[in-house]
C-alpha positions as CSV (number, residue, x, y, z in Angstrom):
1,X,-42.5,-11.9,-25.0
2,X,-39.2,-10.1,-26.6
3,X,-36.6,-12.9,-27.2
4,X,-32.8,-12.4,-27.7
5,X,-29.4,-14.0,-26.9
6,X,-28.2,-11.3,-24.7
7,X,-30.1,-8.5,-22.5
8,X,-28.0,-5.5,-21.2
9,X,-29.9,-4.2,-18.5
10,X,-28.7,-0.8,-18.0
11,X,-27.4,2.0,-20.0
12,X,-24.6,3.4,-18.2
13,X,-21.1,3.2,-19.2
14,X,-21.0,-0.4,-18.9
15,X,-24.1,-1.4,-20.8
16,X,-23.3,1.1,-23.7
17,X,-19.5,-0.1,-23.4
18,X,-20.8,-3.9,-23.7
19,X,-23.8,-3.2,-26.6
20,X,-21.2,-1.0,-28.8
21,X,-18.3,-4.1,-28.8
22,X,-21.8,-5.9,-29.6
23,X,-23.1,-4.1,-32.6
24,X,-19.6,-4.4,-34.6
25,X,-19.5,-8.4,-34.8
26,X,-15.7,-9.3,-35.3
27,X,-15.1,-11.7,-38.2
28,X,-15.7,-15.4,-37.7
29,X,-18.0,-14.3,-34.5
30,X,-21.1,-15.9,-34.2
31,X,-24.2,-13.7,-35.1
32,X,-26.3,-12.4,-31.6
33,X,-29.9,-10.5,-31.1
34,X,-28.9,-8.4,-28.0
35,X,-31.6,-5.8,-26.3
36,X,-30.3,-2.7,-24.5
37,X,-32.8,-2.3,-21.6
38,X,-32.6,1.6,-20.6
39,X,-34.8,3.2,-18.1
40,X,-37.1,5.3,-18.5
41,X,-36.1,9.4,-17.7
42,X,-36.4,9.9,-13.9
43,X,-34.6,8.8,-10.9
44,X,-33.8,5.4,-12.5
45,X,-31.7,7.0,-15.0
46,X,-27.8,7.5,-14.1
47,X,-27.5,11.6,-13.8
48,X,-25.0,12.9,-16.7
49,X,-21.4,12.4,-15.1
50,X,-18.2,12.5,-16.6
51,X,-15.7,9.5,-17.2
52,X,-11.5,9.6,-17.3
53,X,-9.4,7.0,-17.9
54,X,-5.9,6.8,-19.6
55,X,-4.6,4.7,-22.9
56,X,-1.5,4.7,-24.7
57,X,-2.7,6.5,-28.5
58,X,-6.0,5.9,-30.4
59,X,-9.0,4.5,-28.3
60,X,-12.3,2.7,-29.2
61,X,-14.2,6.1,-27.9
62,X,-11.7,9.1,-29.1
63,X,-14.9,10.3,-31.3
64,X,-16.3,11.1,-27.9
65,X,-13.8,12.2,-25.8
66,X,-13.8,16.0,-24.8
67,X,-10.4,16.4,-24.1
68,X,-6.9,14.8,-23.5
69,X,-3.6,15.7,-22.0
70,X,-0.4,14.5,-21.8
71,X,0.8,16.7,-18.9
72,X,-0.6,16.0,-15.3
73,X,-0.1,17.6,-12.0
74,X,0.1,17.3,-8.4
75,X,0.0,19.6,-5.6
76,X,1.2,18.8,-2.1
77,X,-0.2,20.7,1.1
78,X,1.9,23.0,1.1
79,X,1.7,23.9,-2.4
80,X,4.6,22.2,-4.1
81,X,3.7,21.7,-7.9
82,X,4.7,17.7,-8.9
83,X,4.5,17.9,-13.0
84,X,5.1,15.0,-15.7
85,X,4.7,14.2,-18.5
86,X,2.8,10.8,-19.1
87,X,3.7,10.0,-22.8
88,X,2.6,7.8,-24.8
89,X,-0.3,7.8,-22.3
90,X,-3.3,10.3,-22.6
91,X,-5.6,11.5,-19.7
92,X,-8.8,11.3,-21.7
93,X,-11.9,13.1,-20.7
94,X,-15.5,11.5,-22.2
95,X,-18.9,13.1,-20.6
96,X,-22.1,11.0,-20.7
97,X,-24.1,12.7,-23.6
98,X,-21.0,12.4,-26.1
99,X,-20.7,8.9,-25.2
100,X,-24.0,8.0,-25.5
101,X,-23.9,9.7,-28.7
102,X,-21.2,8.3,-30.6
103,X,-22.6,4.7,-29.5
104,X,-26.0,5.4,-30.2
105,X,-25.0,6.1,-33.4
106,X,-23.1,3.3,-33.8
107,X,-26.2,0.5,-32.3
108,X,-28.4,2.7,-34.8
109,X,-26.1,1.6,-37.9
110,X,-26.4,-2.1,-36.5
111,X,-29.1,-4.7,-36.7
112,X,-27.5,-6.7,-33.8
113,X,-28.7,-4.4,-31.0
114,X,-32.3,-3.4,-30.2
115,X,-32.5,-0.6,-27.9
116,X,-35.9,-0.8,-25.3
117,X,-36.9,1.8,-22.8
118,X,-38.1,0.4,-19.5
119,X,-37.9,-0.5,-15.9
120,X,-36.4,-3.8,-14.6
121,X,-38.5,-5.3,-11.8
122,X,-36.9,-8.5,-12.1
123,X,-34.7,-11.2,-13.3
124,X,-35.0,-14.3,-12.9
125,X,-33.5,-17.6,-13.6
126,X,-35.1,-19.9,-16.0
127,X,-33.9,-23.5,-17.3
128,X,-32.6,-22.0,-20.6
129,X,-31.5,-18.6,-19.9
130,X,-33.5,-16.1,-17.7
131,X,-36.4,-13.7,-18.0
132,X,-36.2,-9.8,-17.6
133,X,-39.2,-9.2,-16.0
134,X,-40.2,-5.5,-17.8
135,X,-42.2,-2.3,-17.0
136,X,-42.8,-0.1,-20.4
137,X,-43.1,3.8,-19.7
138,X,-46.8,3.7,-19.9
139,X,-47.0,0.9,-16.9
140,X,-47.6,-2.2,-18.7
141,X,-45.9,-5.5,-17.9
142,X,-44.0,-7.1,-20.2
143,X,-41.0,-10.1,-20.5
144,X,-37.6,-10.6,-22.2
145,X,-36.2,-13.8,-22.6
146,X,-32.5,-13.9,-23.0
147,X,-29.9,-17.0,-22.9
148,X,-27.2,-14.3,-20.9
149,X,-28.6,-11.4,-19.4
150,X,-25.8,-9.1,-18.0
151,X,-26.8,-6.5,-15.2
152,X,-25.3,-2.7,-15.1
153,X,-27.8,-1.7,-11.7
154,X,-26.3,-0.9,-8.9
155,X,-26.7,-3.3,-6.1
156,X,-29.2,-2.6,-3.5
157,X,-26.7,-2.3,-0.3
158,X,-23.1,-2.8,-0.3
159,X,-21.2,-6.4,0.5
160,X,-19.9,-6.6,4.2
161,X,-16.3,-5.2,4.2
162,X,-13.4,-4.4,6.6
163,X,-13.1,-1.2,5.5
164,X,-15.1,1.2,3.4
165,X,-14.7,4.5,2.2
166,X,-16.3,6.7,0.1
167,X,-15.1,8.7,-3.0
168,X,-18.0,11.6,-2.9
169,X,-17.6,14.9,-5.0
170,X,-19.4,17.8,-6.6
171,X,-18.0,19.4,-9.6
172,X,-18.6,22.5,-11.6
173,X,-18.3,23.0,-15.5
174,X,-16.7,26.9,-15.4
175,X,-16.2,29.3,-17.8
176,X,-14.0,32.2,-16.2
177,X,-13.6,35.8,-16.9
178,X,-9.9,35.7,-17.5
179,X,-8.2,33.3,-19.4
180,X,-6.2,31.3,-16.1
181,X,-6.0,28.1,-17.1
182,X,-3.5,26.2,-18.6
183,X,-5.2,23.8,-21.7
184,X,-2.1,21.2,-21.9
185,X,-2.2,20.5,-18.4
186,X,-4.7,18.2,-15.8
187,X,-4.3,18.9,-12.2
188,X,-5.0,15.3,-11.0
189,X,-4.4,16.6,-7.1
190,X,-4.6,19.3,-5.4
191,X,-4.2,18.8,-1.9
192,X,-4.5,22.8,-0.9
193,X,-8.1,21.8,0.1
194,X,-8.9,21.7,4.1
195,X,-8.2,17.8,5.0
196,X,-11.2,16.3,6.9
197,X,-10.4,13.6,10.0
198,X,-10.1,10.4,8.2
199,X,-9.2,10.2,5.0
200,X,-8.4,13.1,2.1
201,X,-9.9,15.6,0.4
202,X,-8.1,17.8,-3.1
203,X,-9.8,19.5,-5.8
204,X,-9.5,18.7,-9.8
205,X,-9.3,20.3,-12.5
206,X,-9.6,19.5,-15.9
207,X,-8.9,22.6,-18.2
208,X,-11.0,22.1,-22.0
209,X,-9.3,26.0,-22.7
210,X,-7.7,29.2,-21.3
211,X,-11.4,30.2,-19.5
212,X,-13.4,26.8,-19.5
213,X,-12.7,23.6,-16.9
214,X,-14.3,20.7,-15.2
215,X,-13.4,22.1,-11.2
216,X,-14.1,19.7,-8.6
217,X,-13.9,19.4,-4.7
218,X,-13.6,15.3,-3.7
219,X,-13.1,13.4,-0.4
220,X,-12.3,9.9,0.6
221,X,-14.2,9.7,3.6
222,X,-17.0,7.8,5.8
223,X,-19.7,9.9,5.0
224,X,-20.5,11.9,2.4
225,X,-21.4,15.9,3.0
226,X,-24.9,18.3,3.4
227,X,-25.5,19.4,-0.3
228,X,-24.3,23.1,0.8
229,X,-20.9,21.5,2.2
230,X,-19.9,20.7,-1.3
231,X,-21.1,24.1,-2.6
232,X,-18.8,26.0,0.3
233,X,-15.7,23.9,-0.8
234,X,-16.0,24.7,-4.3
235,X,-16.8,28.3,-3.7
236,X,-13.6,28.1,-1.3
237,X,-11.6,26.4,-3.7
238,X,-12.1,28.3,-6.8
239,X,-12.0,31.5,-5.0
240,X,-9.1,31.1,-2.3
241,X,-7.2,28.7,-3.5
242,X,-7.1,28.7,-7.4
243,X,-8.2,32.7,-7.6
244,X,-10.6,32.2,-10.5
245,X,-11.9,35.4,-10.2
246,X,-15.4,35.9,-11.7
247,X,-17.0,32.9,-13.2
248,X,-20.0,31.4,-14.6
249,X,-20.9,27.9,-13.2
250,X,-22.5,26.2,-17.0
251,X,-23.7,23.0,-14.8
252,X,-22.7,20.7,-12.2
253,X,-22.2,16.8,-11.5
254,X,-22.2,15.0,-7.8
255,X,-21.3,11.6,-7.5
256,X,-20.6,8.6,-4.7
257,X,-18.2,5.9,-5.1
258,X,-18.3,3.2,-3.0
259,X,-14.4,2.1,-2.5
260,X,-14.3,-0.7,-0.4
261,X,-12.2,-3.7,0.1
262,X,-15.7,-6.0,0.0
263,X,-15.7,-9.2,-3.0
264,X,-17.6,-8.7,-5.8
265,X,-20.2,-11.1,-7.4
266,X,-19.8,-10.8,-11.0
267,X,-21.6,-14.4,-11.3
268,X,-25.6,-13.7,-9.7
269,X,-26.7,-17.2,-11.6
270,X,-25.7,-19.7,-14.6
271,X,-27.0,-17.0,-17.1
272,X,-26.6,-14.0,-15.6
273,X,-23.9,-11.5,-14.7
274,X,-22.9,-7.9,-13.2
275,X,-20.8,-5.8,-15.1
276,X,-19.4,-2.4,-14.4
277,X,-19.2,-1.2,-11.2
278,X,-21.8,-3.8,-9.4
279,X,-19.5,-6.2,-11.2
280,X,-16.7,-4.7,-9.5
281,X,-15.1,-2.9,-12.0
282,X,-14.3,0.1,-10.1
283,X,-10.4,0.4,-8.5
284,X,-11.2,0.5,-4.5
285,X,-7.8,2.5,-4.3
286,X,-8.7,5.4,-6.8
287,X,-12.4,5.2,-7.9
288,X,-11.4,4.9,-11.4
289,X,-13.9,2.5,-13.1
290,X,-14.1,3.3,-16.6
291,X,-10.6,1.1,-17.9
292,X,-11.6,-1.7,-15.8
293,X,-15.2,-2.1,-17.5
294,X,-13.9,-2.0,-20.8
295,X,-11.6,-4.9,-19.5
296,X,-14.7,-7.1,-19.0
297,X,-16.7,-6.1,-21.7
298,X,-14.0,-6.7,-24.1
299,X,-13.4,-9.9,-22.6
300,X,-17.5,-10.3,-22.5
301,X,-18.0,-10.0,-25.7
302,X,-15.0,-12.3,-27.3
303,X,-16.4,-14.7,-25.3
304,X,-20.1,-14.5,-26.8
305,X,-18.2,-14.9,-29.9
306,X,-16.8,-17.7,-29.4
307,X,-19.7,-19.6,-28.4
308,X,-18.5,-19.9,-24.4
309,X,-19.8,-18.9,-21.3
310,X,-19.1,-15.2,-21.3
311,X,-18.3,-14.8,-17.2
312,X,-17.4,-11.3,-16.8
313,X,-13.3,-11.7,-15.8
314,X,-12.3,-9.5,-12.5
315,X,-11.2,-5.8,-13.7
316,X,-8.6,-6.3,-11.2
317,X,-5.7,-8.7,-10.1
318,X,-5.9,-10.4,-6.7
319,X,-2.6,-8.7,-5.6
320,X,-4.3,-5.3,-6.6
321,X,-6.9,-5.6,-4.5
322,X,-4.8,-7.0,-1.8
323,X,-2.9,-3.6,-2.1
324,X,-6.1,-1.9,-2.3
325,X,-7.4,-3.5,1.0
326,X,-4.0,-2.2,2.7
327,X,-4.4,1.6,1.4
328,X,-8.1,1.8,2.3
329,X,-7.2,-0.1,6.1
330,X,-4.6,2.4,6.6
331,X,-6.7,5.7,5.5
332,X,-9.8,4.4,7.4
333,X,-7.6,4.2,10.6
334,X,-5.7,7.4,10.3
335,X,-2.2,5.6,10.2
336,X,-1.2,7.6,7.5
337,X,-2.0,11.1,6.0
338,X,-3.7,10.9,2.6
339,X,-2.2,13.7,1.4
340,X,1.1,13.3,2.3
341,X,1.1,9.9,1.0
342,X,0.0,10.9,-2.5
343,X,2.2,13.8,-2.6
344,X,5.3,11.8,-1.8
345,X,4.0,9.0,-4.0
346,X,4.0,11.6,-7.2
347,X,7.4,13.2,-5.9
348,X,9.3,9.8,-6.0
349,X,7.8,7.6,-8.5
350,X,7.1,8.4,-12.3
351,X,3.9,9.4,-13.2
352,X,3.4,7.2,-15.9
353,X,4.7,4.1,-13.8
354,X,2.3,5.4,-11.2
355,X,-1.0,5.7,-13.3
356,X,0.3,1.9,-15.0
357,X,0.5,1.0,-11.4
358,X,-2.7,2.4,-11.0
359,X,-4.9,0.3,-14.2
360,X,-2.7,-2.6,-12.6
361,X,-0.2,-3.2,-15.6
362,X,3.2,-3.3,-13.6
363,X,4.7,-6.2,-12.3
364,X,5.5,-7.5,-9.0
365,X,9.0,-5.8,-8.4
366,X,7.9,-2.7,-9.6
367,X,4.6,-2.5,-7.2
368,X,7.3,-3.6,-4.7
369,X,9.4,-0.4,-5.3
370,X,6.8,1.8,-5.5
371,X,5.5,0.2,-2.4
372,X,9.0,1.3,-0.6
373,X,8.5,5.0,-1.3
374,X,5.1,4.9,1.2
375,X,5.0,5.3,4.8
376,X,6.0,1.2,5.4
377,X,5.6,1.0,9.0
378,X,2.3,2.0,8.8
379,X,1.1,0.6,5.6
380,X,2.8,-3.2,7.3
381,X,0.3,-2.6,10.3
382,X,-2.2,-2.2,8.3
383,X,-1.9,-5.1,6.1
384,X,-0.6,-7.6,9.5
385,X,-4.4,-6.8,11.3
386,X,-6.7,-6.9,7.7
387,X,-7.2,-10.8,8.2
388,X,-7.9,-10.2,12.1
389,X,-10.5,-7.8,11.2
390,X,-14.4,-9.1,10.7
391,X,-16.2,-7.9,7.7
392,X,-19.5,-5.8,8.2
393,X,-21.9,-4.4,6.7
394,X,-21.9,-0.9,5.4
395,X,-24.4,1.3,7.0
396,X,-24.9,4.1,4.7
397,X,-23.4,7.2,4.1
């Protein structure tokens, strides 16, 4: 039996995030064995995805991010451009592989982290910590005894929730013919995309050069699309909307994100913990997960230092997710138009107050104000009925 003060079960975003601030032990920290449980290659696996976030100047991961910009835009319906300029802040850009690069590289210079490839079947509570229960790659049964064990998986089903949406999207890594797009500038919106019935749709693009981007199609909707539903929007969007021209697709990523105004158990027993997005990491309002994770790992980790119980904090503040819960209600019902909401949203309010608004770093009169410039009627309705409404489970996609 494998024995160490923490298990990371997982190696997403999360896990990595947590076993990287691991590996570098901060002076005066006490000294901890940690294992990095990663699954085996196959369907347990997270797929290679791509990551954004934003930070004001040097980050933790700049080594492995792909590309930045300082210059984001928005497009209404109709085709309006919305353009600012977010400085100090950077829109950074990390893919998978480079990530798990630079902190592989990192856990391989350190003695504090053990890496171990195999399946999970288990955890379960013991009097003095908990016990991974293990699968090694060639089927064998084996056990991992850990004071903390902190969980990466994604949960089984989703919590009951009065309203629940999902972010679903295909993207394609292009490399054009012509050079057509424009390297100091993310298009964070594009609402020139058909809108479905409930909810929003825009593409995304984020340009790494004149002829190479990361072009996707996304929706906030009920239920996510056939495979070739994705495929048509793209093909539509590239080619009607954005006039590419002739491209080459050099590969593709899908993803689902739950966004839902459901609690969040980042506590499963005394010793063990969900980080990331099972731990609720993700913003319900935007998807974005990758700021919020490093918000409890960092605060994970200081607390392992310290010698206290390292409860992963919440990624975000109550009256956040109270806000969240109000946006999602009045999407779900069809009260307000998605992409009129954004549009006006990026028309009237700074873009760098909106993204701070966004990670949850503006205070109460300024989420007020920005409040004001949305469709208040509507959004008031919505928030008057959420305690009225019964939480249920979701039912798939």
């Amino acid at each position: 039996m494998l024995e160490a003060d923490v298990a990371i079960v997982g190696a997403g975003a999360a896990g990595l995030s947590l076993a990287h601030r691991l590996s570098g032990r901060a002076p005066g920290a006490r000294p901890l064995s940690a294992v990095l449980v990663d699954a085996p290659p196959g369907p347990l696996r997270p797929p290679r995805r791509t990551w954004c976030f934003w930070e004001q100047g040097r980050g933790r991961y700049d080594a492995a991010v792909t590309a930045s910009w300082r210059r984001l835009r928005v497009r209404s319906p109709a085709g309006t451009v919305i353009e600012g300029d977010i400085a100090p802040l950077r829109y950074k850009m990390i893919r998978s592989d480079d990530f798990e690069h630079l902190v592989g590289h990192g856990l391989a210079g350190s003695g504090a982290v053990r890496c171990l490839e195999a399946t999970v079947d288990g955890v379960e509570e013991v009097r003095d910590g908990a016990l991974v229960h293990l699968r090694t790659p060639d089927g064998g049964p084996g056990l991992l005894h850990a004071r903390w064990v902190f969980d990466s998986r994604p949960p089984g089903s989703l919590p009951a929730a009065r309203t629940t949406l999902l972010q679903h999207f295909r993207g394609w890594f292009v490399r054009t013919e012509r050079p057509v797009f424009d390297p100091g500038a993310a298009e964070l919106m594009d609402f020139r995309t058909p809108q479905p019935a409930t909810g929003l749709s825009f593409g995304y693009v984020l340009p790494t050069g004149r002829r190479e981007a990361l072009v996707e199609y996304t929706e906030f909707s009920p239920r996510v699309l056939p495979p070739d539903g994705y495929e048509a929007a793209l093909r539509h969007y590239t080619r009607d909307v954005l006039r590419l021209g002739d491209l080459q697709v050099l590969s593709a990523e899908t993803g689902v994100i739950p966004m839902t105004d459901a609690p969040r158990d980042r506590e499963v027993g005394a010793s063990v913990f969900r980080i990331g997005a099972a731990g609720g990491a993700t913003r319900p309002s935007t998807g974005y997960t990758f700021a919020g994770l490093q918000r409890q790992t960092r605060a994970v980790a200081a607390a392992l230092g310290r010698g206290r119980r390292p409860l992963p904090p919440p990624a975000h503040s109550v009256r956040a997710r109270a806000m969240d819960a109000v946006l999602l209600r009045a999407l779900d019902s069809g009260r307000v138009d998605g992409a009129a909401l954004f549009s006006r949203l990026f028309a009237r309010v700074p873009m760098r107050q909106l993204l701070l608004f966004l990670d949850g770093r503006t205070h109460l009169y300024e989420d007020l104000a920005i409040g004001l410039r949305t469709p208040v009627g509507p959004m008031l309705r919505s928030a008057v009925e959420l305690p009225c409404l019964p939480r249920r489970p979701f039912t798939g996609p």
